[in-house]
C-alpha positions in Angstrom: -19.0 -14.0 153.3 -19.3 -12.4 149.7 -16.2 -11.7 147.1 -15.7 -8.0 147.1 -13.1 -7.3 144.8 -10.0 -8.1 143.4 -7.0 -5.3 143.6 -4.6 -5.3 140.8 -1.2 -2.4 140.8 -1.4 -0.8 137.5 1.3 1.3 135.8 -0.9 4.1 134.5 -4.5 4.8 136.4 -6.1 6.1 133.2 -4.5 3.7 130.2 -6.1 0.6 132.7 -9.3 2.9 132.9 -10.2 3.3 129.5 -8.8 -0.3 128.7 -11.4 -1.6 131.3 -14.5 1.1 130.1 -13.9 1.3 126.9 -12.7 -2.1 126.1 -14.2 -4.6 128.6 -17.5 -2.1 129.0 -17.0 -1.8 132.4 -18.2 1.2 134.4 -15.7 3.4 136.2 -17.4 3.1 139.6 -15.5 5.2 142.3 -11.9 6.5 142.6 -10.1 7.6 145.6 -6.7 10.2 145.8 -4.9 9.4 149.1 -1.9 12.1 148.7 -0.4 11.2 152.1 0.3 8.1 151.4 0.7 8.9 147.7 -1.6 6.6 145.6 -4.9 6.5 143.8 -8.1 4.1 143.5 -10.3 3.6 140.8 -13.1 0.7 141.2 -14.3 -0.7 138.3 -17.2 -3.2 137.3 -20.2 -3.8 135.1 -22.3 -3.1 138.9 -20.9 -2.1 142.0 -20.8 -4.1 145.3 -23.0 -6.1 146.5 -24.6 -6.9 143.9 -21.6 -7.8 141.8 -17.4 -7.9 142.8 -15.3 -5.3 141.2 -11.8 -4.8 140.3 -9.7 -2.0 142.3 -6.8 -0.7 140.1 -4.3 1.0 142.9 -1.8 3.2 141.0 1.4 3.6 143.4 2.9 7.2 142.2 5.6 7.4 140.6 5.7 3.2 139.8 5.1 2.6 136.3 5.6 -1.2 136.0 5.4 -4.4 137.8 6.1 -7.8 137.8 3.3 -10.1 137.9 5.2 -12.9 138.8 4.1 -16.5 138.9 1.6 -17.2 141.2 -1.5 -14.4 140.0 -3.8 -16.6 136.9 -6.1 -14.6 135.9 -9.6 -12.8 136.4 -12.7 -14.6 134.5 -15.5 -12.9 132.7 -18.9 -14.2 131.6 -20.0 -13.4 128.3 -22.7 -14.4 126.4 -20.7 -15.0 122.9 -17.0 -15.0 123.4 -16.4 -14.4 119.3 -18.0 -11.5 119.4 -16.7 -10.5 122.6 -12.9 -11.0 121.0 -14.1 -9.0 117.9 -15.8 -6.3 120.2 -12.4 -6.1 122.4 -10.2 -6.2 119.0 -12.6 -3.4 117.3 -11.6 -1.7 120.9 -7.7 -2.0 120.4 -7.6 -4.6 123.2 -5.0 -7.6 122.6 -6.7 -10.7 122.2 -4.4 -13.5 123.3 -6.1 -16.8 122.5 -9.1 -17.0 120.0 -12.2 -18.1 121.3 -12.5 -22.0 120.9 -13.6 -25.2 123.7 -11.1 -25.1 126.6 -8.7 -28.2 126.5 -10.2 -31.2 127.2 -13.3 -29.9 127.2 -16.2 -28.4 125.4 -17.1 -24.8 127.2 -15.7 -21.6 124.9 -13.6 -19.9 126.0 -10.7 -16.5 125.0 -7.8 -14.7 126.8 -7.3 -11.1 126.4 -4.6 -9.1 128.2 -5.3 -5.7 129.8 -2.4 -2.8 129.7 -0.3 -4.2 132.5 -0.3 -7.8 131.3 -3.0 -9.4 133.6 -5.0 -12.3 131.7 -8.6 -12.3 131.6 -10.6 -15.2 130.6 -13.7 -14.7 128.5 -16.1 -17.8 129.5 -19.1 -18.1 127.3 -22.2 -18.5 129.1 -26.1 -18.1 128.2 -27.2 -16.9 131.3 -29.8 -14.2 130.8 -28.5 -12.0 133.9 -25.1 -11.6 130.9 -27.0 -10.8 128.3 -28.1 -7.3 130.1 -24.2 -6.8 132.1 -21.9 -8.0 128.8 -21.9 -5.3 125.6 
């Protein structure tokens, strides 16, 4: 088996987009218009499948909002420096959440930033070299 990707309703297809590619650095990937059934994909990631998961953003028409309710965490990013991943993201009008610093009770770096809808994702720092040619 191999993660695929991770679905997540959004309010507004294009505000998640650009938060994603503009502010994350992702690449749009793929979308999909399914008017029969009246919704749109849009794949994002820094690579698509199979070489690395993705994120699918599924805009319901006409829904605008959801509630993420209690059970969802987050999603979780390497990056190679999570300060200047925060600063990038800021410098991108994304809403940093917690400042990068060591996790609690621990010593690896980590930040929350929260995308247009509300979801959470972590910024891990890692020094893997594969990052340091995915992460902007």
């Amino acid at each position: 088996m191999k993660f695929l990707h991770t679905m997540l309703r959004v309010g507004n297809l294009q505000r998640s987009i650009d938060f994603y590619t503009q502010v994350l650095g992702m690449q749009l990937l793929r979308t999909t218009e399914i008017p029969a059934y009246q919704y749109t994909l849009a794949f994002v990631g820094f690579g698509g499948n199979p070489e690395q998961a993705e994120i699918e953003l599924t805009y319901n028409w006409g829904v605008d909002s959801y509630e993420l309710g209690t059970a969802f965490g987050h999603i979780a990013l390497g990056v190679p420096d999570c300060r200047a991943a925060c600063e990038n993201i800021k410098a991108a009008g994304g809403k940093v959440t917690r400042e990068a610093g060591p996790v609690k009770g621990g010593n690896t770096v980590i930040a929350f930033v929260t995308d247009p809808d509300g979801y959470q994702i972590e910024l891990i720092e890692r020094n893997d070299q594969a990052l340091s040619t995915t992460m902007r």
